[in-house]
TIZALUM-897086 format. One record per residue: residue in three letters; y, z, x of N, C-alpha, C in turn. Coordinates in steps of 0.05 Angstrom, whole numbers, plus 5000, padded with zeros to 4 digits. Layout:
<nodes>
<node><loba>ALA</loba><n_py>Y</n_py><n_pz>Z</n_pz><n_px>X</n_px><ca_py>Y</ca_py><ca_pz>Z</ca_pz><ca_px>X</ca_px><c_py>Y</c_py><c_pz>Z</c_pz><c_px>X</c_px></node>
...
</nodes>
This chain:
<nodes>
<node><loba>UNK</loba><n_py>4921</n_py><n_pz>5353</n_pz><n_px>5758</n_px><ca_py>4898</ca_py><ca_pz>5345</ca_pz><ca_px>5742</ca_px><c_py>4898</c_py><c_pz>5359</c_pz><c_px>5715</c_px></node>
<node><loba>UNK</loba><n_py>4900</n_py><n_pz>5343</n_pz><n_px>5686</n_px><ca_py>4897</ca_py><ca_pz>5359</ca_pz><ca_px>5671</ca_px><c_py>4869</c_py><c_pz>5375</c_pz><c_px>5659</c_px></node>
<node><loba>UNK</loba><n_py>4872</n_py><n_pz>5393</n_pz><n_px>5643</n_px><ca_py>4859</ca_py><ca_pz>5412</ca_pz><ca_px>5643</ca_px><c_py>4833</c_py><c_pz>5387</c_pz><c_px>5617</c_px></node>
<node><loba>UNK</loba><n_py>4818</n_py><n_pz>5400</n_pz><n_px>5616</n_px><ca_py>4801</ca_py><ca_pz>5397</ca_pz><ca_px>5589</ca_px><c_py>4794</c_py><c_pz>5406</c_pz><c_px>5571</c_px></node>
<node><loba>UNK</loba><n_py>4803</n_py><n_pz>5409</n_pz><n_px>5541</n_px><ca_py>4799</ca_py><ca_pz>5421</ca_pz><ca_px>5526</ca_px><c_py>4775</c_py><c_pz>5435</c_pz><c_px>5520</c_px></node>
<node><loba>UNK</loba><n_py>4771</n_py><n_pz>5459</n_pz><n_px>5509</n_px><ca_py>4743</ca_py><ca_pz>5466</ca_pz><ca_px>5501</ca_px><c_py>4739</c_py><c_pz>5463</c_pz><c_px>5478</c_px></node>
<node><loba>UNK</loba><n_py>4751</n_py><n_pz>5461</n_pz><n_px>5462</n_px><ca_py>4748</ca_py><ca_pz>5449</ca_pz><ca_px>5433</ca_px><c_py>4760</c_py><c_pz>5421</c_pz><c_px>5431</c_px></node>
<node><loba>UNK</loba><n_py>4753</n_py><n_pz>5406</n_pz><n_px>5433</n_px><ca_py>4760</ca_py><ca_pz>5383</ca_pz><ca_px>5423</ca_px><c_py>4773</c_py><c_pz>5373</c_pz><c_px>5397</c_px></node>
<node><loba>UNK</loba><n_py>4790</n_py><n_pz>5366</n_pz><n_px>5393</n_px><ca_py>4800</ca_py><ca_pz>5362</ca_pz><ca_px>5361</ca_px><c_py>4786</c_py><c_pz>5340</c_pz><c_px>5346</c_px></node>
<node><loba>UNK</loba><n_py>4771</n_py><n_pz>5348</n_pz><n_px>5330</n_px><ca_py>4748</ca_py><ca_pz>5327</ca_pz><ca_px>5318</ca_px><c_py>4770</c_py><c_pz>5308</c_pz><c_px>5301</c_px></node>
<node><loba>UNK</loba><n_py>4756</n_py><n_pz>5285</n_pz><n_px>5305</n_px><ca_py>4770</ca_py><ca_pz>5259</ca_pz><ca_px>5289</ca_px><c_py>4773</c_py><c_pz>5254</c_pz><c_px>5260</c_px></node>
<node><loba>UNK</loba><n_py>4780</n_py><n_pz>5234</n_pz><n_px>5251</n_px><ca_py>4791</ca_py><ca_pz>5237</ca_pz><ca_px>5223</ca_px><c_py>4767</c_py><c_pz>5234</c_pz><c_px>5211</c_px></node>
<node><loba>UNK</loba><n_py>4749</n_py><n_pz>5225</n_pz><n_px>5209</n_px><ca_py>4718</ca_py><ca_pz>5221</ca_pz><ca_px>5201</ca_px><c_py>4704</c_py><c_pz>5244</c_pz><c_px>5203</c_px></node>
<node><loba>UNK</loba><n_py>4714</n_py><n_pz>5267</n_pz><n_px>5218</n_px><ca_py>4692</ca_py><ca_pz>5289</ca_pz><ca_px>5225</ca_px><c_py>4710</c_py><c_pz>5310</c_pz><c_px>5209</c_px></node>
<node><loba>UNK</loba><n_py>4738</n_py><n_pz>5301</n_pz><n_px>5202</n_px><ca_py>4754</ca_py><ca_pz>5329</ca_pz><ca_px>5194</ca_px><c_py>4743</c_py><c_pz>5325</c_pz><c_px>5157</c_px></node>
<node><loba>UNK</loba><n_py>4747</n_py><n_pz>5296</n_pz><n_px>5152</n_px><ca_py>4738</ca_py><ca_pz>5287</ca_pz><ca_px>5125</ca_px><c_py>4714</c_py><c_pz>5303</c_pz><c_px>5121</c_px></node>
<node><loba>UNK</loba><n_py>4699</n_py><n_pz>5295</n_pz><n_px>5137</n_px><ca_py>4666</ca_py><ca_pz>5304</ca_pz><ca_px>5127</ca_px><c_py>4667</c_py><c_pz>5326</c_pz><c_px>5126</c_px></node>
<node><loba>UNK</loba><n_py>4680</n_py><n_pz>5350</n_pz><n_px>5141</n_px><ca_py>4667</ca_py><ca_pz>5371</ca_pz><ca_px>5143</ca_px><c_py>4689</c_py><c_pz>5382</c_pz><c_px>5104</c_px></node>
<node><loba>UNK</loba><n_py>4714</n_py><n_pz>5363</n_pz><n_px>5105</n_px><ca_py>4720</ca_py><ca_pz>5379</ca_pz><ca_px>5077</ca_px><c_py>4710</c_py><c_pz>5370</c_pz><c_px>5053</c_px></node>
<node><loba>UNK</loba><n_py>4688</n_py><n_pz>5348</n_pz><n_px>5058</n_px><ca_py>4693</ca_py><ca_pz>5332</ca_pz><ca_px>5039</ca_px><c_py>4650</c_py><c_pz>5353</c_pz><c_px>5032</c_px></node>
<node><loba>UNK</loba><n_py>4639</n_py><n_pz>5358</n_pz><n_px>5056</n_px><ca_py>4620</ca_py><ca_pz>5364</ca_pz><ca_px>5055</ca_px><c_py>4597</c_py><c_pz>5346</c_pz><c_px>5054</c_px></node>
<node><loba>UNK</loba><n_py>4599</n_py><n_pz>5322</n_pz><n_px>5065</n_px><ca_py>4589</ca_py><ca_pz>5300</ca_pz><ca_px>5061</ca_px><c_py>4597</c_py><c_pz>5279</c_pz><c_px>5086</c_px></node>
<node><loba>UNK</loba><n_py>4573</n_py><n_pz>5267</n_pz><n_px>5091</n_px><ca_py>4588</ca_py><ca_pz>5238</ca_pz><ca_px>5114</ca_px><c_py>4599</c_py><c_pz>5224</c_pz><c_px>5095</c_px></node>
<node><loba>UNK</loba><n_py>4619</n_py><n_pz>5215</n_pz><n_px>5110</n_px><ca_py>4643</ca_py><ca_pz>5192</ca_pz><ca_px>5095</ca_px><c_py>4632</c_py><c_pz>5163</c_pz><c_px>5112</c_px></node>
<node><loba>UNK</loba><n_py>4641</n_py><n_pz>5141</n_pz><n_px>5119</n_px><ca_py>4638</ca_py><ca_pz>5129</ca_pz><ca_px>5086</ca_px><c_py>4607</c_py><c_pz>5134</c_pz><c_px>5066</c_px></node>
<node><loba>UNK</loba><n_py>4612</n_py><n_pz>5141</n_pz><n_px>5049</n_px><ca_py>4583</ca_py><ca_pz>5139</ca_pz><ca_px>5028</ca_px><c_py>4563</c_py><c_pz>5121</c_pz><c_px>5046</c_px></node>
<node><loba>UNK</loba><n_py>4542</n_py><n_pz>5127</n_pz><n_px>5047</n_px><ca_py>4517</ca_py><ca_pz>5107</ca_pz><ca_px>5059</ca_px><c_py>4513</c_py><c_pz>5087</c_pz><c_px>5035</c_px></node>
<node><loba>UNK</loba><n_py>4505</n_py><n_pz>5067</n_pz><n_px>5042</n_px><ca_py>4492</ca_py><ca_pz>5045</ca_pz><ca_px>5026</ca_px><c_py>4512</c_py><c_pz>5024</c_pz><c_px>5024</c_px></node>
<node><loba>UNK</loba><n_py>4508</n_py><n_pz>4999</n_pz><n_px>5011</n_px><ca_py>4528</ca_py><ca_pz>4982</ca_pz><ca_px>5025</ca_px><c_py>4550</c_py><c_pz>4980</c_pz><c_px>5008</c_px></node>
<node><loba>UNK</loba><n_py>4583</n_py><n_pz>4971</n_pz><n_px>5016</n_px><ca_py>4598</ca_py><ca_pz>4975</ca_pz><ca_px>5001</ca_px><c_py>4599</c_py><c_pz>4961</c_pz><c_px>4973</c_px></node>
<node><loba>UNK</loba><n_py>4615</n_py><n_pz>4960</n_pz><n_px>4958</n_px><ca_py>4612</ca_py><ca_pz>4948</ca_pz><ca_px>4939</ca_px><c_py>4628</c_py><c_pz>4917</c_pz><c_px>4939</c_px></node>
<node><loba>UNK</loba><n_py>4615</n_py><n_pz>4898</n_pz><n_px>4926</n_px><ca_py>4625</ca_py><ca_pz>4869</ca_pz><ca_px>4927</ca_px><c_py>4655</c_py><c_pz>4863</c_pz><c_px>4912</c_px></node>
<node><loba>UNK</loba><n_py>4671</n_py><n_pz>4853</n_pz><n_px>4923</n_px><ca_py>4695</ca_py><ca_pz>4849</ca_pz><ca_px>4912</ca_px><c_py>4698</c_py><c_pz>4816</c_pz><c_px>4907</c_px></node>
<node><loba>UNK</loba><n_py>4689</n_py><n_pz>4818</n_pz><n_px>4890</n_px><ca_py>4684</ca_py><ca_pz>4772</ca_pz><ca_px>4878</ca_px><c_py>4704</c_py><c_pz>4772</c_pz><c_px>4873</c_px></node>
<node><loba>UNK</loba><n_py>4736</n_py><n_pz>4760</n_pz><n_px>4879</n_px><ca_py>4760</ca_py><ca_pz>4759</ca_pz><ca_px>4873</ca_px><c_py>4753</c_py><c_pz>4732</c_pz><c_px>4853</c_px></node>
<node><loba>UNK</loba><n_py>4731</n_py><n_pz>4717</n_pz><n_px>4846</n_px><ca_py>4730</ca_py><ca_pz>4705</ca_pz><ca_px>4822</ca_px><c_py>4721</c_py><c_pz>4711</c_pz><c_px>4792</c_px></node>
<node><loba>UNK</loba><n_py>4716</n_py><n_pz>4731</n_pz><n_px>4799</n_px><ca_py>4718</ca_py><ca_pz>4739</ca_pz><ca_px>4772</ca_px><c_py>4738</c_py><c_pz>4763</c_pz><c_px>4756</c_px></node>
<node><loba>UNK</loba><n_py>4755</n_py><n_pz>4766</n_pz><n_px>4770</n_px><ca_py>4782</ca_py><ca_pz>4783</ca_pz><ca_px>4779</ca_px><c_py>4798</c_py><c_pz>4760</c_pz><c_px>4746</c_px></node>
<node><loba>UNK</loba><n_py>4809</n_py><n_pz>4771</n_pz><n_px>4727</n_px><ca_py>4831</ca_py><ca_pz>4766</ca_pz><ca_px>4705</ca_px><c_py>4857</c_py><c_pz>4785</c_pz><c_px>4714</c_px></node>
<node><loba>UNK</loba><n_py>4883</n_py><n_pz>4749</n_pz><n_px>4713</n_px><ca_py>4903</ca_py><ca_pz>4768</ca_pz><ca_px>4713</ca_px><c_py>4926</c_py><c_pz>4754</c_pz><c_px>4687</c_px></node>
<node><loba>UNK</loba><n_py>4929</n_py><n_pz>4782</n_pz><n_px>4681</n_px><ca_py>4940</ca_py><ca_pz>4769</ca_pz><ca_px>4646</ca_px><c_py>4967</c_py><c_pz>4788</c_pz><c_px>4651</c_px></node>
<node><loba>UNK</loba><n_py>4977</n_py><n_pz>4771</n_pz><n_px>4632</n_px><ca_py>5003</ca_py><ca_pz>4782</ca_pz><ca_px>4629</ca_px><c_py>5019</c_py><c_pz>4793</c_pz><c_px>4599</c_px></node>
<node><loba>UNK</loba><n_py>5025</n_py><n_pz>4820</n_pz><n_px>4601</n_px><ca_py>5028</ca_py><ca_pz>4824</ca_pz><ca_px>4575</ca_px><c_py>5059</c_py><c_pz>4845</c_pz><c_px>4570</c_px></node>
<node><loba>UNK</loba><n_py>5073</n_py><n_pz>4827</n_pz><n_px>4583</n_px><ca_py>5099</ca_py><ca_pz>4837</ca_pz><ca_px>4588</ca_px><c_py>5114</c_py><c_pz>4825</c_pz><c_px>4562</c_px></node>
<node><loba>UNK</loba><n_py>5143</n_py><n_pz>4830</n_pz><n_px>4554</n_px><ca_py>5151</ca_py><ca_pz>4817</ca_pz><ca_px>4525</ca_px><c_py>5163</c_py><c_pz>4791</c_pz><c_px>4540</c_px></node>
<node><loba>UNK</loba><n_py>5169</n_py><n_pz>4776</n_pz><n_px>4524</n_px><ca_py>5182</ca_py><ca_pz>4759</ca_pz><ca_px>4530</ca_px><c_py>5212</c_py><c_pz>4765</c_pz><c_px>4547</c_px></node>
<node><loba>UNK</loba><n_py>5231</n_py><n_pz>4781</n_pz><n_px>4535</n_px><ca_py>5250</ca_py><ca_pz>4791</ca_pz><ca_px>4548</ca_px><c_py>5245</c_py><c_pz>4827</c_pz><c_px>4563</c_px></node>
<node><loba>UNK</loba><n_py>5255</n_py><n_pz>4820</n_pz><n_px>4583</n_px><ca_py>5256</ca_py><ca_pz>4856</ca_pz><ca_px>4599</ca_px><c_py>5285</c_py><c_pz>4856</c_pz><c_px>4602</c_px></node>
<node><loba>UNK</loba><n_py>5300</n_py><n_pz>4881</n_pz><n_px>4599</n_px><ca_py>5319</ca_py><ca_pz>4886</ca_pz><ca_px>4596</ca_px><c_py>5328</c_py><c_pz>4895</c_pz><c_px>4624</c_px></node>
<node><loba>UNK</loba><n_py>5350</n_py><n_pz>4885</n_pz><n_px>4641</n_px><ca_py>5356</ca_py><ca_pz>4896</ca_pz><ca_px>4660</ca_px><c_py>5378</c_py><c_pz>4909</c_pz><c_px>4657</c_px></node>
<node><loba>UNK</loba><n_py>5391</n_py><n_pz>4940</n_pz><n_px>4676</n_px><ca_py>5415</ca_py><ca_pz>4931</ca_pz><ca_px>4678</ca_px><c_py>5433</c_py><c_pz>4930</c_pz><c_px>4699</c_px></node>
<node><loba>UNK</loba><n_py>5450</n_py><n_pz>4933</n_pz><n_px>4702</n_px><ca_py>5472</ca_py><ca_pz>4918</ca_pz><ca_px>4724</ca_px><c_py>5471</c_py><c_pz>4939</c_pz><c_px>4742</c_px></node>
<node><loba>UNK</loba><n_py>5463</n_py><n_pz>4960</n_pz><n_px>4739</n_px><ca_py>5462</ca_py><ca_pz>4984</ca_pz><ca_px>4766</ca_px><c_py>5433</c_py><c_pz>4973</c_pz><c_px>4778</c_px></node>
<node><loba>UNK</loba><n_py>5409</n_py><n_pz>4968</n_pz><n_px>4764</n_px><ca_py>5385</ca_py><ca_pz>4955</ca_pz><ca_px>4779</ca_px><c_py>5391</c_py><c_pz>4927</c_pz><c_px>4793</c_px></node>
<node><loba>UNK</loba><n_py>5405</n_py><n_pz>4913</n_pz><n_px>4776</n_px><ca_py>5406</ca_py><ca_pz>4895</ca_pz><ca_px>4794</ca_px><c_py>5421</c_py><c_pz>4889</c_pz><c_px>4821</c_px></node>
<node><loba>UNK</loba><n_py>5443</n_py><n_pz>4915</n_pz><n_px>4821</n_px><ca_py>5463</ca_py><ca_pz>4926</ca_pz><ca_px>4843</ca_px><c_py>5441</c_py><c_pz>4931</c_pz><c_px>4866</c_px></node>
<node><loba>UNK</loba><n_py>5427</n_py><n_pz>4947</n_pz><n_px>4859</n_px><ca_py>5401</ca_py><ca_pz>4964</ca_pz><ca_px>4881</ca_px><c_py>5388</c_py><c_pz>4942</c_pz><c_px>4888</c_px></node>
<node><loba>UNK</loba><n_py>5380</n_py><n_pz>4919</n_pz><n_px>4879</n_px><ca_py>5368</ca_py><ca_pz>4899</ca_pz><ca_px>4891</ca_px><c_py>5376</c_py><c_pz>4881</c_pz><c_px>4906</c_px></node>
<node><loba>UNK</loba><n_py>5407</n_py><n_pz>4871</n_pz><n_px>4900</n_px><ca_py>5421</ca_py><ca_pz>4860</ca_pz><ca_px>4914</ca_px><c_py>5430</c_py><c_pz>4876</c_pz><c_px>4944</c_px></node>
<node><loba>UNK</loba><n_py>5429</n_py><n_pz>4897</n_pz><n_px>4940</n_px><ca_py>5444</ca_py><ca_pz>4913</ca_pz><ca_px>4963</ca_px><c_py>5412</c_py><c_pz>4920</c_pz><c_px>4974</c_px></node>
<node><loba>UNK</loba><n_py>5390</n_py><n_pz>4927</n_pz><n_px>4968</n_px><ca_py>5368</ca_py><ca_pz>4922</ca_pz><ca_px>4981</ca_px><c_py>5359</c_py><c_pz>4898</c_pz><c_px>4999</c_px></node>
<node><loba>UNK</loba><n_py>5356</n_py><n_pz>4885</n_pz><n_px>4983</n_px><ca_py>5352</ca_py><ca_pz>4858</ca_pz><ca_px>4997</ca_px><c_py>5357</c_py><c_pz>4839</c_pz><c_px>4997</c_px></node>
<node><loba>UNK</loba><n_py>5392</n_py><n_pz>4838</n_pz><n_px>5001</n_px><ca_py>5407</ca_py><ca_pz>4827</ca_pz><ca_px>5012</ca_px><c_py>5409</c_py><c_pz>4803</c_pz><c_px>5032</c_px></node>
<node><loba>UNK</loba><n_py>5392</n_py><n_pz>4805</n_pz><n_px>5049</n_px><ca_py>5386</ca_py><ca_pz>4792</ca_pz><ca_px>5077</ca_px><c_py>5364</c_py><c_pz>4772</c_pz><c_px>5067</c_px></node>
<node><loba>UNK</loba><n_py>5344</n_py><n_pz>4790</n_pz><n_px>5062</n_px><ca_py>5326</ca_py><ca_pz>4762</ca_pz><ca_px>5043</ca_px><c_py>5329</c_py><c_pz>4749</c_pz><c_px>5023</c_px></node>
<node><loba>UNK</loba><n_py>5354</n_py><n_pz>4754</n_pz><n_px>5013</n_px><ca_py>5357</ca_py><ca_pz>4740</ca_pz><ca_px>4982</ca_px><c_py>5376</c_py><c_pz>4706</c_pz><c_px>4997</c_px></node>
<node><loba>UNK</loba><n_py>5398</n_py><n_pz>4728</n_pz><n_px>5015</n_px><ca_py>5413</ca_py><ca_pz>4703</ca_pz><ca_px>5030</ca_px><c_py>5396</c_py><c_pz>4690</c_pz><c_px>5051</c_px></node>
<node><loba>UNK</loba><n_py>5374</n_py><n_pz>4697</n_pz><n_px>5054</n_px><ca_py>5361</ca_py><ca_pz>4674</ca_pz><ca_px>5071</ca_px><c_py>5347</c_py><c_pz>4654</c_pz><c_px>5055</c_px></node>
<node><loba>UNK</loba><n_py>5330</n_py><n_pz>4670</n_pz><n_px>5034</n_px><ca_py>5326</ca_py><ca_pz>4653</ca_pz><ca_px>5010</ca_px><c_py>5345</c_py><c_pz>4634</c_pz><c_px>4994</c_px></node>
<node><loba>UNK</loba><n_py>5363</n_py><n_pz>4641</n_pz><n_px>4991</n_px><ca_py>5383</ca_py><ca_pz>4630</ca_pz><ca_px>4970</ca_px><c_py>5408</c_py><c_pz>4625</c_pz><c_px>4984</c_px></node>
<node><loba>UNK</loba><n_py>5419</n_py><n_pz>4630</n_pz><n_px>5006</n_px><ca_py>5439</ca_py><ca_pz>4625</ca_pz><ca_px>5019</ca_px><c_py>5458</c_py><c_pz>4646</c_pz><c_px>5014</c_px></node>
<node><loba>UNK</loba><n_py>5479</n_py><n_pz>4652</n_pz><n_px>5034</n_px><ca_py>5508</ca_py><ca_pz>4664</ca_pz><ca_px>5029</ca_px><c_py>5518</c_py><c_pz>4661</c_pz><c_px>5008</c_px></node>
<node><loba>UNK</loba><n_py>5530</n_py><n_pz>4690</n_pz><n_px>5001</n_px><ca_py>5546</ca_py><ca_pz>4689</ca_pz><ca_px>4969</ca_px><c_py>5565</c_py><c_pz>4669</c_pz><c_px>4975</c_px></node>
<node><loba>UNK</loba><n_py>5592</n_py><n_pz>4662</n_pz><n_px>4961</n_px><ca_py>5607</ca_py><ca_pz>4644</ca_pz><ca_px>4966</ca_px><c_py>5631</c_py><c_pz>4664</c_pz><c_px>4963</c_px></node>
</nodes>
């Protein structure tokens, strides 16, 4: 039969609070996330410069999904 702790290891909510000095989550209600009024712009140049060692790391990354996407090299 195992034994029972006498201290209990308080949970991640109770270890937060006691460092945070405060109940976590904040009381009151969360805040609204309207994903319509969310802007997504883009302000990259026209050209991004890659070079052939990044694109090595990507190929050899993900590899498996590129050839499932795009098929076997030839």
């Amino acid at each position: 039969m195992p034994r029972s702790s006498r201290n209990p290891t308080p949970t991640i909510s109770g270890q937060l609070e006691s460092l945070l000095g405060y109940a976590w989550p904040f009381p009151g209600r969360p805040p609204k996330h309207d994903l319509s009024t969310w802007a997504v712009t883009d302000d990259w140049p026209g050209h991004v410069p890659v070079t052939e060692a990044e694109i090595e790391v990507f190929e050899r990354w993900f590899a498996d999904l590129f050839d499932e996407l795009f098929g076997p090299t030839p």
